[in-house]
PDB file of N, CA, C and O in Angstrom, chain B, residues numbered from 101:
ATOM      1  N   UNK B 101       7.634  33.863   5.210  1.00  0.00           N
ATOM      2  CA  UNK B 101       6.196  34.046   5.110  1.00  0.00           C
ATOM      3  C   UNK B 101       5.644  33.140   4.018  1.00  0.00           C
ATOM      4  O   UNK B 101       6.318  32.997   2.997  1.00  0.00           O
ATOM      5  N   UNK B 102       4.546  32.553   4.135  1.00  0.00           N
ATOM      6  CA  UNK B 102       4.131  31.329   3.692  1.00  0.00           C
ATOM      7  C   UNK B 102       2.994  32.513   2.761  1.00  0.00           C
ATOM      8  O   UNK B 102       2.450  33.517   3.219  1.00  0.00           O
ATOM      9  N   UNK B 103       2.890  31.858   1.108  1.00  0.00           N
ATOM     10  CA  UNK B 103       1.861  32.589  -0.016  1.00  0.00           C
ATOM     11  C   UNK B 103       1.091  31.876   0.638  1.00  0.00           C
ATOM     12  O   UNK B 103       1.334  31.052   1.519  1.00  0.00           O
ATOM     13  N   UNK B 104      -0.197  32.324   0.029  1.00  0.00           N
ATOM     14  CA  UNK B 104      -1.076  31.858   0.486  1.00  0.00           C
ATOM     15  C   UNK B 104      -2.440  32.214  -1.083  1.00  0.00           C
ATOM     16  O   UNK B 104      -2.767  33.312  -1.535  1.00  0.00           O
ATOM     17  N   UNK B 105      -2.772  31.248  -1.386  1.00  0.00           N
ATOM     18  CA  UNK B 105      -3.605  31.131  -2.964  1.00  0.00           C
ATOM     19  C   UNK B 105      -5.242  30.958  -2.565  1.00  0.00           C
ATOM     20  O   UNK B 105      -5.486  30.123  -1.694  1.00  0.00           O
ATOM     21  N   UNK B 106      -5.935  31.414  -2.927  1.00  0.00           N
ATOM     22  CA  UNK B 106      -7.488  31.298  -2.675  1.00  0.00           C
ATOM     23  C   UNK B 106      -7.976  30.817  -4.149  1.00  0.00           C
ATOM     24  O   UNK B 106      -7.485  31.070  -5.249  1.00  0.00           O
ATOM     25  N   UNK B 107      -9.289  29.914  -3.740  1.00  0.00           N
ATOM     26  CA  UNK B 107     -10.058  29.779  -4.720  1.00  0.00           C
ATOM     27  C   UNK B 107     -11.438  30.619  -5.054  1.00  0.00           C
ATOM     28  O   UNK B 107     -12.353  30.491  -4.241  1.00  0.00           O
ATOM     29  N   UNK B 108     -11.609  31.324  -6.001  1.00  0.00           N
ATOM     30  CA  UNK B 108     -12.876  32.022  -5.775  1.00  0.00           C
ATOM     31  C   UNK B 108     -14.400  31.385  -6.747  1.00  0.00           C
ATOM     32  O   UNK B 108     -14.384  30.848  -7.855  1.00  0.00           O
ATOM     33  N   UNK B 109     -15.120  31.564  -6.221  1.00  0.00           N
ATOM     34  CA  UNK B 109     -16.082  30.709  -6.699  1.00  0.00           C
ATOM     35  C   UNK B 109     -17.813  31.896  -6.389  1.00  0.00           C
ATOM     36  O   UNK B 109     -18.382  32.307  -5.377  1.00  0.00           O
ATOM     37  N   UNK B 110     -18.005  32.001  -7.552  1.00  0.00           N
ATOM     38  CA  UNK B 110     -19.085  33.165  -8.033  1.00  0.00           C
ATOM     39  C   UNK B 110     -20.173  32.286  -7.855  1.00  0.00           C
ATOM     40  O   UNK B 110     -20.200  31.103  -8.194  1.00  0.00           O
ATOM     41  N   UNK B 111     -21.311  33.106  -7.155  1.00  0.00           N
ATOM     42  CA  UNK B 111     -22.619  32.365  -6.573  1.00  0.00           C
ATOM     43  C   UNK B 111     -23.630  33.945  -6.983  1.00  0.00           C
ATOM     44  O   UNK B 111     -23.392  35.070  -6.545  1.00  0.00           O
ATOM     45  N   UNK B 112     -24.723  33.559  -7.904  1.00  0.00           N
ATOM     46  CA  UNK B 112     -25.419  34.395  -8.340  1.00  0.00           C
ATOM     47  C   UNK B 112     -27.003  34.224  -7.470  1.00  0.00           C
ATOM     48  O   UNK B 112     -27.654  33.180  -7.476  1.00  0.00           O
ATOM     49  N   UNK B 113     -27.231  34.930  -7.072  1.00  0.00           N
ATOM     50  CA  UNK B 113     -29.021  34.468  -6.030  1.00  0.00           C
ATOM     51  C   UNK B 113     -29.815  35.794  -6.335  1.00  0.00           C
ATOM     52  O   UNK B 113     -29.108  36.767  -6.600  1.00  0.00           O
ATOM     53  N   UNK B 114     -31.039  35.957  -6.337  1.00  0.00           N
ATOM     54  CA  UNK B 114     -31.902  37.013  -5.858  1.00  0.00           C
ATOM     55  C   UNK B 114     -31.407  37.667  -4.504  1.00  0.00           C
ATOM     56  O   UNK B 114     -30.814  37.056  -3.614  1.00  0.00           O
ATOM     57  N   UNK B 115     -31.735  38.963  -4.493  1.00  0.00           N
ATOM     58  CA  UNK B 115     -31.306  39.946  -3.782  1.00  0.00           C
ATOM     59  C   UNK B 115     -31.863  39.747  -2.511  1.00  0.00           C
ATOM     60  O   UNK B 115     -31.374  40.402  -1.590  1.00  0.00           O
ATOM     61  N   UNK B 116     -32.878  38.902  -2.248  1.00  0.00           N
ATOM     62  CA  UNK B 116     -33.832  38.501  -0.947  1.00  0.00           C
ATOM     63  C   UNK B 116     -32.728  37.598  -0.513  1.00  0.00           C
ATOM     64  O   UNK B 116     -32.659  37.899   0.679  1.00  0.00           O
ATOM     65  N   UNK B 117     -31.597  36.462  -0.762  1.00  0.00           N
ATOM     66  CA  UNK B 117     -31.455  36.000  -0.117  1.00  0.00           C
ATOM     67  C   UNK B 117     -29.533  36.053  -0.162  1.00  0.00           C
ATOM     68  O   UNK B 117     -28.730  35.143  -0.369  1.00  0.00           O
ATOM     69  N   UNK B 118     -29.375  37.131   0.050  1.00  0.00           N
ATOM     70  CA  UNK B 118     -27.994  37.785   0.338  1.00  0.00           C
ATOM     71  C   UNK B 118     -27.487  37.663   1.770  1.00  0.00           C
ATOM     72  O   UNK B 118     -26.338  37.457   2.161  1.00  0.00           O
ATOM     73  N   UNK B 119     -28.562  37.829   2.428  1.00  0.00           N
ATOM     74  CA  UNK B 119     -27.806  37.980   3.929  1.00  0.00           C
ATOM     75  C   UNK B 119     -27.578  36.018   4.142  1.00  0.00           C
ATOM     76  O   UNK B 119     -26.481  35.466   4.226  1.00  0.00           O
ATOM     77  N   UNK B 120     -28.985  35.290   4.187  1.00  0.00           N
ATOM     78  CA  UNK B 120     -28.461  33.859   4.077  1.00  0.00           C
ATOM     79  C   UNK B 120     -27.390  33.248   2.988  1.00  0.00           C
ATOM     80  O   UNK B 120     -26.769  32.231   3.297  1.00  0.00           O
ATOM     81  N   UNK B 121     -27.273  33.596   2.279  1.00  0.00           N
ATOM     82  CA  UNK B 121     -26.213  33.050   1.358  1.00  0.00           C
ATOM     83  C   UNK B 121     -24.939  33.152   1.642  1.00  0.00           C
ATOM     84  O   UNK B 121     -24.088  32.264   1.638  1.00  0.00           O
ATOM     85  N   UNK B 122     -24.822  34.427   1.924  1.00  0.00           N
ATOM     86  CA  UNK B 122     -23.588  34.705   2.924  1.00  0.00           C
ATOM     87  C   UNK B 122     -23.612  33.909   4.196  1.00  0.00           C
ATOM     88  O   UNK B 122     -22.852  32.986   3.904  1.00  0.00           O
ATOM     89  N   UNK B 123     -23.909  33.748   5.110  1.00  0.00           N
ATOM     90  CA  UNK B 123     -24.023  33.077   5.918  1.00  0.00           C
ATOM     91  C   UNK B 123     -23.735  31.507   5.978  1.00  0.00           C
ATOM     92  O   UNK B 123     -23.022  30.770   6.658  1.00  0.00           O
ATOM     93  N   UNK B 124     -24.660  31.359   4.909  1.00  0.00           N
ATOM     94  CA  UNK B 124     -24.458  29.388   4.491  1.00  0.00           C
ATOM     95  C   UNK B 124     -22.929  29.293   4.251  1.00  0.00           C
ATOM     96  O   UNK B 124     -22.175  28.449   4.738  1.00  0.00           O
ATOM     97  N   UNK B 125     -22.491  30.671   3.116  1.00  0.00           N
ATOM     98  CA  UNK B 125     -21.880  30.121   2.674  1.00  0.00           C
ATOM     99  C   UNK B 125     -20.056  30.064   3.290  1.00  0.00           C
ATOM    100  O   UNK B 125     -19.010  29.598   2.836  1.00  0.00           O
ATOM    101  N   UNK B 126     -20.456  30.827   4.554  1.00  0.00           N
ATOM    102  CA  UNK B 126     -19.020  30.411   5.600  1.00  0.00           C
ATOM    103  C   UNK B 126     -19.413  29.652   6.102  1.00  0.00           C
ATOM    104  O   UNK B 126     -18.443  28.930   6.333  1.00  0.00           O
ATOM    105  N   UNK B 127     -20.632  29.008   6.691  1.00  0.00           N
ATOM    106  CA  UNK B 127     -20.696  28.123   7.458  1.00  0.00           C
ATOM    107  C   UNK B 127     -20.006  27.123   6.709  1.00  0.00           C
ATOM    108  O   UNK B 127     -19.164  26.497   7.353  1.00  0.00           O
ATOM    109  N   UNK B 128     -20.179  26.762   5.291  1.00  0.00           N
ATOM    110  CA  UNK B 128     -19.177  26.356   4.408  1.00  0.00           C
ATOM    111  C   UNK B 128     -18.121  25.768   4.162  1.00  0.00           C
ATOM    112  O   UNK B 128     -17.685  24.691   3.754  1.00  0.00           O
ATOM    113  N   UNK B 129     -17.755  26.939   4.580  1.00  0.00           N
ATOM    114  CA  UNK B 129     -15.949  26.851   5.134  1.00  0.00           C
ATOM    115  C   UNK B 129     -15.428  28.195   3.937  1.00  0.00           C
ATOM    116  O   UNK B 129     -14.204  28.293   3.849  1.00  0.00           O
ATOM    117  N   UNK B 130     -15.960  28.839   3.364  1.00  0.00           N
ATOM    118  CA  UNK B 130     -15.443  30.012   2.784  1.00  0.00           C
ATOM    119  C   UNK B 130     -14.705  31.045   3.969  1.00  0.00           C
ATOM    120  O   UNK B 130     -15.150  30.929   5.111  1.00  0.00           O
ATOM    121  N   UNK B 131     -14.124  31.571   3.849  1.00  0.00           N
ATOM    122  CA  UNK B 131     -13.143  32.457   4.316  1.00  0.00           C
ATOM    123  C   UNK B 131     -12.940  33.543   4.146  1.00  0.00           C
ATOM    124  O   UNK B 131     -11.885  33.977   4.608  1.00  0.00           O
ATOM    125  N   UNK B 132     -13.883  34.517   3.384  1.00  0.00           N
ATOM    126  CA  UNK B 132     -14.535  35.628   2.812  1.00  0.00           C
ATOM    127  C   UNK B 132     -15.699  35.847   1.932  1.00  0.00           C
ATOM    128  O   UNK B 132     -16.035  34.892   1.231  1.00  0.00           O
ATOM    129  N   UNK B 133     -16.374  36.952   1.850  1.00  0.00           N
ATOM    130  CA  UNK B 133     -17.892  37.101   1.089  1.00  0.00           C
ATOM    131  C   UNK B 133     -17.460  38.473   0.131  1.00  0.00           C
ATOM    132  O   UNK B 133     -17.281  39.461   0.843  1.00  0.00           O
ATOM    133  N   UNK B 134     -17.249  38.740  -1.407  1.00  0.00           N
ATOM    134  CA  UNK B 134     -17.659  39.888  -1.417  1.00  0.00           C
ATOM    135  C   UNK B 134     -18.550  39.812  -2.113  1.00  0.00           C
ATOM    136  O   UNK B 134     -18.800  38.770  -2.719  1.00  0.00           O
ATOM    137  N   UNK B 135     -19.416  41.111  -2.235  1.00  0.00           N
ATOM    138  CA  UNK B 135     -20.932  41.437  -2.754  1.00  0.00           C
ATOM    139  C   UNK B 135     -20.766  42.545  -3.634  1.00  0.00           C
ATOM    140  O   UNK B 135     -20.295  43.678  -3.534  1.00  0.00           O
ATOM    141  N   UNK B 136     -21.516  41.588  -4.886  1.00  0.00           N
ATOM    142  CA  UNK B 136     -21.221  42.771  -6.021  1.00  0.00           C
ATOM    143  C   UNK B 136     -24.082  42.510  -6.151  1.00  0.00           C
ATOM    144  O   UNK B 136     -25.040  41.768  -6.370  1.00  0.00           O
ATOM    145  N   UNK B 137     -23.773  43.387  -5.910  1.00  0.00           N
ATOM    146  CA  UNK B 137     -25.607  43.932  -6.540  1.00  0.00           C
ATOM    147  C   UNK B 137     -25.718  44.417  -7.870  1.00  0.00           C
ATOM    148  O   UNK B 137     -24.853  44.970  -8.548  1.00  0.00           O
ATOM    149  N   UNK B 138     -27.052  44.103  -8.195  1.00  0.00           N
ATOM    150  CA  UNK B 138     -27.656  44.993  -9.035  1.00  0.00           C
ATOM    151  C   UNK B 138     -29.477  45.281  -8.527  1.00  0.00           C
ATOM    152  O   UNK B 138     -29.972  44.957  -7.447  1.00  0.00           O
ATOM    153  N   UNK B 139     -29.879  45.678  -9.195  1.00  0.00           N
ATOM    154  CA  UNK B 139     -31.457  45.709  -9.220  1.00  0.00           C
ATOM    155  C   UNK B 139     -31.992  44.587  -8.134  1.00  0.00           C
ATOM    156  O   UNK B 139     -32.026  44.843  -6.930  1.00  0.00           O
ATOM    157  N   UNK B 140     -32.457  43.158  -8.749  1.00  0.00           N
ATOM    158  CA  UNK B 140     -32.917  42.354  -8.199  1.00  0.00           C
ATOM    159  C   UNK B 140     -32.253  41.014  -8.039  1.00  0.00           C
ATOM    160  O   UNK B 140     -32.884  40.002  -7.735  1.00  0.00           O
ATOM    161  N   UNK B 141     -30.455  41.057  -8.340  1.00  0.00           N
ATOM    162  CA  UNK B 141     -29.726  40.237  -8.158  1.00  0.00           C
ATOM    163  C   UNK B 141     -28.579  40.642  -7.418  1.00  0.00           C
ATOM    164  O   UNK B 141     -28.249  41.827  -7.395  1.00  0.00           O
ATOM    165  N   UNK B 142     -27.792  39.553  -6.667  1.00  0.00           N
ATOM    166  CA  UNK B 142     -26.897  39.554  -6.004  1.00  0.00           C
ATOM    167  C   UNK B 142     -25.788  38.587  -6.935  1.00  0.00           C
ATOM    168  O   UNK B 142     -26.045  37.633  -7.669  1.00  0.00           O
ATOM    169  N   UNK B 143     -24.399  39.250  -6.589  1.00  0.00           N
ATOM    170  CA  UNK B 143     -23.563  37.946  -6.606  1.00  0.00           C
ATOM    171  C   UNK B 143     -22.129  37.824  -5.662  1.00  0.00           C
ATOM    172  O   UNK B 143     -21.036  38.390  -5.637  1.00  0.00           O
ATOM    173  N   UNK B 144     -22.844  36.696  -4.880  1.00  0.00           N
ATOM    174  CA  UNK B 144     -21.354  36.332  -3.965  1.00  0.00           C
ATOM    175  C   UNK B 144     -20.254  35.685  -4.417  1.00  0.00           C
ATOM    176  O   UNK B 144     -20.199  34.543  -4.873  1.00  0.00           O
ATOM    177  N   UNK B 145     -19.232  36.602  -4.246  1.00  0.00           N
ATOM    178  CA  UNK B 145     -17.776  36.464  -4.705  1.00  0.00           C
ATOM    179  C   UNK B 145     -17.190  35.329  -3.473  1.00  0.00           C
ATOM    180  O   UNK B 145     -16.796  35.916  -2.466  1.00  0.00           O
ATOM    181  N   UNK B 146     -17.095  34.017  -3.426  1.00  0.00           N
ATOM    182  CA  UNK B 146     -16.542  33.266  -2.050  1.00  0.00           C
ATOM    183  C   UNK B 146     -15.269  33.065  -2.459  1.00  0.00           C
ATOM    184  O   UNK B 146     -14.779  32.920  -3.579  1.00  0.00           O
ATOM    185  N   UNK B 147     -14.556  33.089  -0.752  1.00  0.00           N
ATOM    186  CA  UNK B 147     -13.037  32.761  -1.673  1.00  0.00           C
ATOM    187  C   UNK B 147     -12.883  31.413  -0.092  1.00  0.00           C
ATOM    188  O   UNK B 147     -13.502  31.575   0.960  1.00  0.00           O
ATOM    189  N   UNK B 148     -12.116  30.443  -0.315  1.00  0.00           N
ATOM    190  CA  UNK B 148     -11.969  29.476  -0.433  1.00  0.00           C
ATOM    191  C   UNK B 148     -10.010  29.006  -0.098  1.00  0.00           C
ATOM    192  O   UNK B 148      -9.074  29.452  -0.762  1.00  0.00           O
ATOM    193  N   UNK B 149      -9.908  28.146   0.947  1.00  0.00           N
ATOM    194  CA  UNK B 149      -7.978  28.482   0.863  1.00  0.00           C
ATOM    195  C   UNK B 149      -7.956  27.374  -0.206  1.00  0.00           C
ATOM    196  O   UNK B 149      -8.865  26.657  -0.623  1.00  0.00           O
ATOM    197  N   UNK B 150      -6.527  27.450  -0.556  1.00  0.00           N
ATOM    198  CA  UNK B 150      -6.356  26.786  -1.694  1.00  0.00           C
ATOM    199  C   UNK B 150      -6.433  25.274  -1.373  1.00  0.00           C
ATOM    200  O   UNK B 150      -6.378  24.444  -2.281  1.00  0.00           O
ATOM    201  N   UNK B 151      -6.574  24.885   0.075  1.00  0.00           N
ATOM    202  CA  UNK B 151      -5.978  23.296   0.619  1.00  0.00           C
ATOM    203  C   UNK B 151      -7.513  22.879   0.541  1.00  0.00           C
ATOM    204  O   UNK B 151      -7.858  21.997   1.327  1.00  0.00           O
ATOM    205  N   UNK B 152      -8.591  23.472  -0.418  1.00  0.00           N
ATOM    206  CA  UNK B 152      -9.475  22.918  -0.417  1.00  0.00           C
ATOM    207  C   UNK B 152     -10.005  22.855  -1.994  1.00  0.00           C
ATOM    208  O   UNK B 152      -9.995  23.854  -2.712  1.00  0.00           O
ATOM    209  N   UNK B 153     -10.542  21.341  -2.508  1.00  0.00           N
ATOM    210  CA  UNK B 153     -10.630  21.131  -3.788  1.00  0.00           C
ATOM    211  C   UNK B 153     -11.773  22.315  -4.199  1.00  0.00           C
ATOM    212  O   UNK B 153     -12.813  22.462  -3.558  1.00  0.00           O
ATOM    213  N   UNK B 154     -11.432  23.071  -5.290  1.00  0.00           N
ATOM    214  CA  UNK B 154     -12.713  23.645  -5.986  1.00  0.00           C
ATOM    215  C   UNK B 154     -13.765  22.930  -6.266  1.00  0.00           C
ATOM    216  O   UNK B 154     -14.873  23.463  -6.222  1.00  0.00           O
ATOM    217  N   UNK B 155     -13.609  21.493  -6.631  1.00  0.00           N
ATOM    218  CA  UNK B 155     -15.030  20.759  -7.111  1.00  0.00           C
ATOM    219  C   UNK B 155     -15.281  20.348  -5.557  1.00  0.00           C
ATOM    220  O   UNK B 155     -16.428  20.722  -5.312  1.00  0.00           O
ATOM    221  N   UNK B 156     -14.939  19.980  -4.850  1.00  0.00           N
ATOM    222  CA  UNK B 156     -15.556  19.703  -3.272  1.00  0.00           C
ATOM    223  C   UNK B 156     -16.321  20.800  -2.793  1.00  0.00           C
ATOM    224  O   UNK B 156     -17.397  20.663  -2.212  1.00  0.00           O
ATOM    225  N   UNK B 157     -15.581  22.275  -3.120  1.00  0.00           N
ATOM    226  CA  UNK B 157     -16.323  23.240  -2.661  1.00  0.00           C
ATOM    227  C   UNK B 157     -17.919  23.731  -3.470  1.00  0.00           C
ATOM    228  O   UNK B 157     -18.878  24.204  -2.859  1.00  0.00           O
ATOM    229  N   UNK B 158     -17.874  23.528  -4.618  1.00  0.00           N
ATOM    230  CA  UNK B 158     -18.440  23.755  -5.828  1.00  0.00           C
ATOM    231  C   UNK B 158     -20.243  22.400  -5.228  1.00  0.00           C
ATOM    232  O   UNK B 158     -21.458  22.552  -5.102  1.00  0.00           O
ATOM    233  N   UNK B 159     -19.187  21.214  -5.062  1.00  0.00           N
ATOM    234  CA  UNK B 159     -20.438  20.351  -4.763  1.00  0.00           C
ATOM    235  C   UNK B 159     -21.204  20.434  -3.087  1.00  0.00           C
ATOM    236  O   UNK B 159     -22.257  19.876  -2.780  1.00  0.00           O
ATOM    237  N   UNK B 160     -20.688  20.942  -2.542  1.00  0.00           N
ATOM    238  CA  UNK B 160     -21.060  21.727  -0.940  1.00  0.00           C
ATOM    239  C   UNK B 160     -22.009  22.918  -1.197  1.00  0.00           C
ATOM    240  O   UNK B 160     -22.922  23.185  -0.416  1.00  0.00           O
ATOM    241  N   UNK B 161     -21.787  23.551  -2.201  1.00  0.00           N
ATOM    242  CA  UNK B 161     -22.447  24.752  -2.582  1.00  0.00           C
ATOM    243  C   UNK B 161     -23.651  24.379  -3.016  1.00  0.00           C
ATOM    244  O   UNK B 161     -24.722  24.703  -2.504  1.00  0.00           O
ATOM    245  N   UNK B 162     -23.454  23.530  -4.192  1.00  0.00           N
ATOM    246  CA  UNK B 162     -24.831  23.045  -4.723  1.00  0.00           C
ATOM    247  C   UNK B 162     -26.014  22.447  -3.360  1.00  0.00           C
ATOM    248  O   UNK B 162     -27.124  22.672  -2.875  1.00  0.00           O
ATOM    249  N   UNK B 163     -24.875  21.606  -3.241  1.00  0.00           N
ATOM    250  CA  UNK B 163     -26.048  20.727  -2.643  1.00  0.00           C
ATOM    251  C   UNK B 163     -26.247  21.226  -1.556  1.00  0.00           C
ATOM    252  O   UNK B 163     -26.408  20.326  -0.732  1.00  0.00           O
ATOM    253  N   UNK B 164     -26.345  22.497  -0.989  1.00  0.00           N
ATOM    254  CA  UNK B 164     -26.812  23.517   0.136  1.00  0.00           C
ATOM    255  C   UNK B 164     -27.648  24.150  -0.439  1.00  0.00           C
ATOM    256  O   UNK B 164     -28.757  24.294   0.076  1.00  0.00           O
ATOM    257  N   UNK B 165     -27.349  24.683  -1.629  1.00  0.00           N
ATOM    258  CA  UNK B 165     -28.466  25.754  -1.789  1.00  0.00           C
ATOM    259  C   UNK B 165     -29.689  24.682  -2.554  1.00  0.00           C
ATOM    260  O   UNK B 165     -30.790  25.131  -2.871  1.00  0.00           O
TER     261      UNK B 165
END
């Protein structure tokens, strides 16, 4: 059985745009969403396989949102 390592990469947005963020952010290529709330903020937890650079993913992110 082959490990398998994720990269996770924390994305903080207003609470209005949770459902798109999630969304963008598999279209992505993320490979999971988790959702931590508060009040009037969100933050998406993305995780990422490891065969993909964190700064590639990091600059995909930016320059989407």
């Amino acid at each position: 059985m082959q490990n398998r390592f994720w990269h996770k990469i924390t994305v903080r947005l207003p609470s209005i745009f949770e459902s798109e963020g999630s969304a963008l952010l598999i279209e992505l290529g993320a490979k999971g969403v988790w959702v931590e709330t508060s009040e009037d903020r969100v933050q998406l937890n993305v995780y990422f396989p490891e065969s993909v650079s964190v700064d590639a993913a990091k600059a995909l992110i930016q320059n989407a949102l």
